[in-house]
C-alpha positions as CSV (number, residue, x, y, z in Angstrom):
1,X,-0.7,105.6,106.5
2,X,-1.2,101.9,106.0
3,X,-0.7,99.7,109.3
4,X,2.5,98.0,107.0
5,X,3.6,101.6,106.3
6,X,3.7,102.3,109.8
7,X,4.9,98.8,110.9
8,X,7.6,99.6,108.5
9,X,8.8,103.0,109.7
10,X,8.4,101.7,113.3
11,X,11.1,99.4,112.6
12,X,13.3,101.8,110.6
13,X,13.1,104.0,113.5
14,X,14.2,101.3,115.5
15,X,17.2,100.4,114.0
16,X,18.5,103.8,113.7
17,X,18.0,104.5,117.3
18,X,20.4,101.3,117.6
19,X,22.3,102.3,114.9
20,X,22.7,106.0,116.0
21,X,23.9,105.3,119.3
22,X,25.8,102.6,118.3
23,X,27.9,104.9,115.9
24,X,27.9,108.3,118.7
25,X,29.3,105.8,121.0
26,X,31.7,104.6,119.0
27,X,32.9,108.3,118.0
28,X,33.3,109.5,121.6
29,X,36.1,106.7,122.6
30,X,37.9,107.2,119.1
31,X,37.8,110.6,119.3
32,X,36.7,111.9,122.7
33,X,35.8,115.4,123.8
34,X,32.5,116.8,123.2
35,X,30.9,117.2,119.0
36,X,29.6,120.5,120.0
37,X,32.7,121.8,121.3
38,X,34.2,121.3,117.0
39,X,34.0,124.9,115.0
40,X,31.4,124.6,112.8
41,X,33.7,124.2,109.8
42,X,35.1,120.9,110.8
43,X,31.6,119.5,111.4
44,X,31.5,120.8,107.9
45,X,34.6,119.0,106.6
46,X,33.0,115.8,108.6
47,X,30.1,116.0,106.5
48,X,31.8,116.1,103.1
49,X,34.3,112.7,103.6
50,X,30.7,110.8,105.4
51,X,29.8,112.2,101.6
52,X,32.5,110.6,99.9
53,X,32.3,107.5,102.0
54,X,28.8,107.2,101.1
55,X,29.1,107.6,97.2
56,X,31.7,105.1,97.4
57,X,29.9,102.1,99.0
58,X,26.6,103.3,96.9
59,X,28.8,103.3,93.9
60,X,30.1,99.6,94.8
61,X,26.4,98.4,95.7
62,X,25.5,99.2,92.3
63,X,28.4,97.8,90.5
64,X,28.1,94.4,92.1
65,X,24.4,94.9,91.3
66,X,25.0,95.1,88.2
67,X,25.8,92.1,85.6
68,X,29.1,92.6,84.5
69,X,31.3,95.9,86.1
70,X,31.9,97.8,82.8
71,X,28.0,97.9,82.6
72,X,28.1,99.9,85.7
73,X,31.4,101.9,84.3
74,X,29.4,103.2,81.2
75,X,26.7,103.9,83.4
76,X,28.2,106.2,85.0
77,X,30.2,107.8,82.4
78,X,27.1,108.4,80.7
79,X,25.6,110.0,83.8
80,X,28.9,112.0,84.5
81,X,29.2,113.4,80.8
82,X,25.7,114.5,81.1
83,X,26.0,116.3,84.2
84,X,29.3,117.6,82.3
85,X,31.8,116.6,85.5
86,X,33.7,114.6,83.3
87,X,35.2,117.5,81.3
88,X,35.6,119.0,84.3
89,X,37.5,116.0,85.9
90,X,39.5,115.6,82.9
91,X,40.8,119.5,83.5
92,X,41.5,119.5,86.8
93,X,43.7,116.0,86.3
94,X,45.7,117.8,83.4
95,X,46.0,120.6,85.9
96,X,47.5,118.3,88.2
97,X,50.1,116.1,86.0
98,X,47.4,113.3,86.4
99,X,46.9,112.5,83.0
């Protein structure tokens, strides 16, 4: 690796070590007890709303990004009909008296 490629992982490594006890911290007076005392399905559960969390503020990045939010809309419908989870959305919202 370069000497900037490693100045620059140096540093990312940095700020997650801050970062990650920061957050561990953080979790242990909200929550307290011990992580590895949850059953491994609600570490699991965890996991999938960080997911969510994370596909919504990467989802809000992009449309402020972006000129203009229905540019960022279309996007994404375009992305979603291709992967064919539109259809699928639309089904499950009939399913549910949502639409």
């Amino acid at each position: 690796m370069t000497d900037e490629q490693e100045r620059h992982l140096a540093r990312a490594q940095a700020a997650f070590r801050v970062a990650a006890d920061a957050k561990y911290r953080a979790g242990v007076r909200e929550h307290g007890g011990n992580l590895w005392e949850h059953s491994p399905a609600w570490l699991l559960e965890q996991v999938m709303e960080e997911c969510i969390d994370q596909w919504m503020y990467a989802f809000t990045a992009l449309e402020k990004l972006r000129e203009g939010g229905d540019m960022a809309h279309r996007m994404v419908d375009a992305e979603m009909a291709v992967l064919g989870e539109q259809d699928q959305c639309k089904e499950m919202a009939l399913e549910r008296g949502m639409a």
